[in-house]
DRENMARRO-52326 format. One line per 5 residues: number of its first residue (from 1); for each residue y, x, z of N, C-alpha, C. Coordinates in steps of 0.1 Angstrom, whole numbers, plus 5000, padded with zeros to 4 digits. Atoms other than C-alpha are relative to their C-alpha. Layout:
<pts>
NUM = Y/X/Z/Y/X/Z/Y/X/Z  ...
</pts>
This chain:
<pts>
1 = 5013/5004/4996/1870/7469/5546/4991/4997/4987  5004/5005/5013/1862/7454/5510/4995/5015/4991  5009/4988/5004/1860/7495/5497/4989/5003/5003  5008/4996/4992/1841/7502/5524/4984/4995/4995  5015/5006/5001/1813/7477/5519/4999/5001/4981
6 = 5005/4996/5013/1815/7483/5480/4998/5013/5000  5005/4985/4997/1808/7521/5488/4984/5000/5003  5014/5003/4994/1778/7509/5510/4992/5000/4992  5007/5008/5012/1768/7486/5482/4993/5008/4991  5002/4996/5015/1772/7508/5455/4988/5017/5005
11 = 5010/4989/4997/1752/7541/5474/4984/4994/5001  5016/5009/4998/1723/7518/5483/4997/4999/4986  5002/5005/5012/1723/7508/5449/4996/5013/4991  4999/4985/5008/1726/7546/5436/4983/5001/5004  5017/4996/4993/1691/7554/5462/4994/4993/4994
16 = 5011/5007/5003/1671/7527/5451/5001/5005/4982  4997/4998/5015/1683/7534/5413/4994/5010/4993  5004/4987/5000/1676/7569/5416/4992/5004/5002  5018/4989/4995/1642/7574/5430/5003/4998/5019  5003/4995/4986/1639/7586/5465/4994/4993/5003
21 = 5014/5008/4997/1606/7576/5464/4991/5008/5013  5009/4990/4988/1590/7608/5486/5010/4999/5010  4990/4995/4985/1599/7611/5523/4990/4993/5009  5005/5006/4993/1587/7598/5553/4992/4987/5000  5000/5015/5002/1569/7565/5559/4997/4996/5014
26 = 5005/5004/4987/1565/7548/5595/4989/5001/5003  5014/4998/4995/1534/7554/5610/4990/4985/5001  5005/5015/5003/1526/7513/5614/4997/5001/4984  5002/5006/5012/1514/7498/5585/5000/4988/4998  4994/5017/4997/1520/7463/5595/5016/4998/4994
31 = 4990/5004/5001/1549/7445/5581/5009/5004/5009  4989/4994/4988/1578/7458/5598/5018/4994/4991  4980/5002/5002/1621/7446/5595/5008/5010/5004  4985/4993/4993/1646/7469/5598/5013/4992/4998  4987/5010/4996/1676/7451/5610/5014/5008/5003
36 = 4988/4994/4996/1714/7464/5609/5003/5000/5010  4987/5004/4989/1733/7469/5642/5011/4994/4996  4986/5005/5007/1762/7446/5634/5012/5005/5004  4983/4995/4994/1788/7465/5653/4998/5014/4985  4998/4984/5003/1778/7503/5634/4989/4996/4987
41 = 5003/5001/5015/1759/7488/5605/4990/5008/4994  5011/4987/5002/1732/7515/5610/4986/4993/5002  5022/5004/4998/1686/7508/5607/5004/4997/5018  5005/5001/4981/1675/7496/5643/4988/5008/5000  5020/5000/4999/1640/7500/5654/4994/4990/4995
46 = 5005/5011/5003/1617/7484/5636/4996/4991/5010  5002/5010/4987/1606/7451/5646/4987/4996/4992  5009/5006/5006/1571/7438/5641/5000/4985/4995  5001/5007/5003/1564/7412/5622/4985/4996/5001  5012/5000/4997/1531/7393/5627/4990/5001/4987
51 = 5007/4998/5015/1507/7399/5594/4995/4985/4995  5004/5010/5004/1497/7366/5592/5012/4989/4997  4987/5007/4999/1534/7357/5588/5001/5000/4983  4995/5000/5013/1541/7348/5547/5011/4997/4998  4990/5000/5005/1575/7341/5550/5008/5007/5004
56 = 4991/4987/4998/1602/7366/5548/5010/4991/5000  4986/5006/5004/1634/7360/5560/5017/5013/5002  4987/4984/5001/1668/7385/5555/5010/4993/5011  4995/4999/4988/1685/7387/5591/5020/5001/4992  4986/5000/5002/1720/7390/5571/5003/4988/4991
61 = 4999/5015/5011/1717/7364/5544/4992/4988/4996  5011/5008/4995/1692/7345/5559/4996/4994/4988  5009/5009/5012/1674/7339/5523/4986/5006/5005  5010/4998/4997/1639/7335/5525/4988/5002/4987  5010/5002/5012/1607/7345/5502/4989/4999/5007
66 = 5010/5001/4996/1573/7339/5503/4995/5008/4992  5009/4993/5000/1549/7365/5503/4986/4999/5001  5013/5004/5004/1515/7366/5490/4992/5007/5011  5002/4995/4994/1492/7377/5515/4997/5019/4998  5002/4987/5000/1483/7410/5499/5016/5006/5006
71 = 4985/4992/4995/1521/7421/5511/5002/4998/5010  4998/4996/4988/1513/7419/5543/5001/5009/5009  5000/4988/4996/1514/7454/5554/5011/5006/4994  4989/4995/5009/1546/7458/5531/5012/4998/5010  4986/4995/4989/1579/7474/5554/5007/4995/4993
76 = 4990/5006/5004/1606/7458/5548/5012/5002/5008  4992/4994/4994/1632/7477/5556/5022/4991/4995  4982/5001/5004/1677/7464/5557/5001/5007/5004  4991/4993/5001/1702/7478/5554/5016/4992/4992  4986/5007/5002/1740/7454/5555/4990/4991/4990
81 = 5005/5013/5007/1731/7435/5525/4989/5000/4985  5008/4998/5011/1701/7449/5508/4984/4998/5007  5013/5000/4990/1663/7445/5519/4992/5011/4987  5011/4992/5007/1635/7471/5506/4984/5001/5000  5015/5006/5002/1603/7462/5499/4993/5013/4996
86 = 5005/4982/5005/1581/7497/5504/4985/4994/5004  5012/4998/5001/1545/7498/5492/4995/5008/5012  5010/4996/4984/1520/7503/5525/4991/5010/4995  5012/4985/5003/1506/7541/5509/4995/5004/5012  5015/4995/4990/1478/7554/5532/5011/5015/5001
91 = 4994/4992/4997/1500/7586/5524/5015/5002/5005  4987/5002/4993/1527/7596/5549/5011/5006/4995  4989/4995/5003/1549/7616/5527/5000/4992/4986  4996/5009/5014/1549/7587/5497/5002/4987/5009  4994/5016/4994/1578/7556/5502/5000/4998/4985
96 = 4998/5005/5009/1569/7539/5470/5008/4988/5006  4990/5010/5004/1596/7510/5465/4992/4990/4993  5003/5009/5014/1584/7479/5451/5014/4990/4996  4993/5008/5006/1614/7460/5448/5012/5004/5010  4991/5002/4989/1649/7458/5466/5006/4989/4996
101 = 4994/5011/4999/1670/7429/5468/5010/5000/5009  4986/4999/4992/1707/7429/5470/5009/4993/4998  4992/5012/4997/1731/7409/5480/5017/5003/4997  4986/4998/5005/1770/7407/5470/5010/4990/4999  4989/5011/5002/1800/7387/5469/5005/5001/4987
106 = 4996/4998/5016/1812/7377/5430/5010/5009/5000  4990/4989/5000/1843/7397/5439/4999/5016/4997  5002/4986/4999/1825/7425/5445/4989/5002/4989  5004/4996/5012/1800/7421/5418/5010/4998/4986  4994/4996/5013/1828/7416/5391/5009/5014/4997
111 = 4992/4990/4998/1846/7448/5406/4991/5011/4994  5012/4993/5002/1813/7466/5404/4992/5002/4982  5002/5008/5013/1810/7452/5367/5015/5008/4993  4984/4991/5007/1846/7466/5356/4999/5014/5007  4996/4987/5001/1841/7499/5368/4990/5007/4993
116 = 5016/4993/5009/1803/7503/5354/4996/5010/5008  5007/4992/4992/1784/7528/5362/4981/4995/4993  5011/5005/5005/1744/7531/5353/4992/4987/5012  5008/5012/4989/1735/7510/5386/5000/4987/4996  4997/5013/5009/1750/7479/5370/4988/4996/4994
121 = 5009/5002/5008/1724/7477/5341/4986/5000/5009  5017/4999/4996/1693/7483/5370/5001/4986/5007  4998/5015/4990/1710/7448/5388/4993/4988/4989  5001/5014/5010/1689/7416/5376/5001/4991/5007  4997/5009/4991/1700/7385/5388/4988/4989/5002
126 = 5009/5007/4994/1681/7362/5410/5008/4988/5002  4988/5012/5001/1709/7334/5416/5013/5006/5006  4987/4994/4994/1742/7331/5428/4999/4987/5009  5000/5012/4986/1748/7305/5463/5010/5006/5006  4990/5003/4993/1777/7299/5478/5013/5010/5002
131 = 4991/4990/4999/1798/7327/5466/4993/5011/5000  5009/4989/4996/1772/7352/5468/4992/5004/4985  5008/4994/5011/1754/7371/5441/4987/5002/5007  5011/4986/5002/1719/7385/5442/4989/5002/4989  5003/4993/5012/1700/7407/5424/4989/5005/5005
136 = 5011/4992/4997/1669/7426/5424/5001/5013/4992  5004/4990/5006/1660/7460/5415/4991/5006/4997  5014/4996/5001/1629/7479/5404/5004/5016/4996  5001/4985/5004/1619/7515/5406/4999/5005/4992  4998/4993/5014/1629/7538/5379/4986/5013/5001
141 = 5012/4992/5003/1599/7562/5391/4985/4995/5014  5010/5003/4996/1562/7560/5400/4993/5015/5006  5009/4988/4991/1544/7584/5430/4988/4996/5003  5014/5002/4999/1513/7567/5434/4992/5002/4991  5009/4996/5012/1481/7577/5419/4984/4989/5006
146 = 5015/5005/4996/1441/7564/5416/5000/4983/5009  5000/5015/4993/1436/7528/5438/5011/4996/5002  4986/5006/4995/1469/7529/5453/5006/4997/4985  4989/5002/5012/1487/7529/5421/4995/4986/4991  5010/5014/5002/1459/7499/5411/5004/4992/5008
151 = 4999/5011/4990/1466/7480/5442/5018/4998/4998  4985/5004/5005/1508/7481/5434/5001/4997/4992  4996/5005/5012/1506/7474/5398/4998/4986/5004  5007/5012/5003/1485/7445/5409/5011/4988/5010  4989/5006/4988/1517/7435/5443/5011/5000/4987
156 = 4989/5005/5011/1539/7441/5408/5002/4988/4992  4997/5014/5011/1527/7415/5389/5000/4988/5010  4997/5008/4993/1532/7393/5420/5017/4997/4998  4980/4998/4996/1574/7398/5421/5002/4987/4991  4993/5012/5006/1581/7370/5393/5000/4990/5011
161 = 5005/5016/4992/1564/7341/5416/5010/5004/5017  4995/4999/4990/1580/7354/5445/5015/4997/5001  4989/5000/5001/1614/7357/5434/5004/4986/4992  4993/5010/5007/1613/7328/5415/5001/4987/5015  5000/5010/4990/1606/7310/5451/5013/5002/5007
166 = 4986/4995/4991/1637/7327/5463/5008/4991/5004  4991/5012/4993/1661/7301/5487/5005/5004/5011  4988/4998/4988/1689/7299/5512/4994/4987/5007  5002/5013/4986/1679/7272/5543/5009/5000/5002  4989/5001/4989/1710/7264/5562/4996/4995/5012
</pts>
């Protein structure tokens, strides 16, 4: 089970690392959650979130951030123990990425750590709680052009303040 979910880990980690920035993007533009099925571990249907909602919270590791209102329209897609934070482009065939945020057990981040790999080097750490690592990542490439690419630089230089708000509730 322990490969398993360091397979998961480590492909999520490869995609976001890698790009796969072009593809689809949901038709909403409203904040949206994708939520794992917990039996099959697979996307649900998104779920609306209400836009005047600033706090984000991750359905698997119930940590929470606050969101500035410009990232209200920002999908926020899981996936087991990673969340993806995709820029709201007007165009349907650009999923800019602004950030992902992943989660891990020390086990599995010192296993992840002894075998290397370039993914390692793109993990920066956000804290560690109660056995748990996490990490953020940032896109290695840029698809936006003209305003949009103006209006993300400007949700980029938001990430420190958010992440530095980063917390577990019990």
């Amino acid at each position: 089970m322990k490969k398993w979910m360091t397979c998961l880990a480590l492909g999520l980690l490869v995609l976001s690392v890698l790009g796969c920035q072009a593809g689809e993007k949901p038709a909403s533009n409203a904040t949206e959650v994708t939520t794992p099925d917990k039996e099959e571990e697979k996307p649900s249907a998104p779920q609306e979130v209400p836009a005047e909602s600033r706090t984000y919270q991750n359905s698997v590791d119930a940590y929470l951030l606050d969101l500035p209102k410009e990232w209200s329209k920002v999908q926020i897609i899981e996936a087991s123990r990673s969340a993806d934070f995709i820029y709201p482009s007007a165009s349907p065939d650009v999923h800019q990425s602004l950030m992902r945020i992943v989660g891990m057990t020390n086990e599995e981040w010192e296993k992840m750590k002894a075998e290397g790999g370039p993914e390692v080097s793109q993990l920066k750490e956000i804290t560690q709680i109660d056995g748990s690592m996490y990490f953020y990542v940032l896109p290695l490439d840029q698809v936006l052009e003209g305003q949009e690419l103006e209006e993300y630089n400007a949700m980029a230089k938001q990430m420190p303040d958010i992440l530095f708000n980063f917390r577990v509730e019990n």
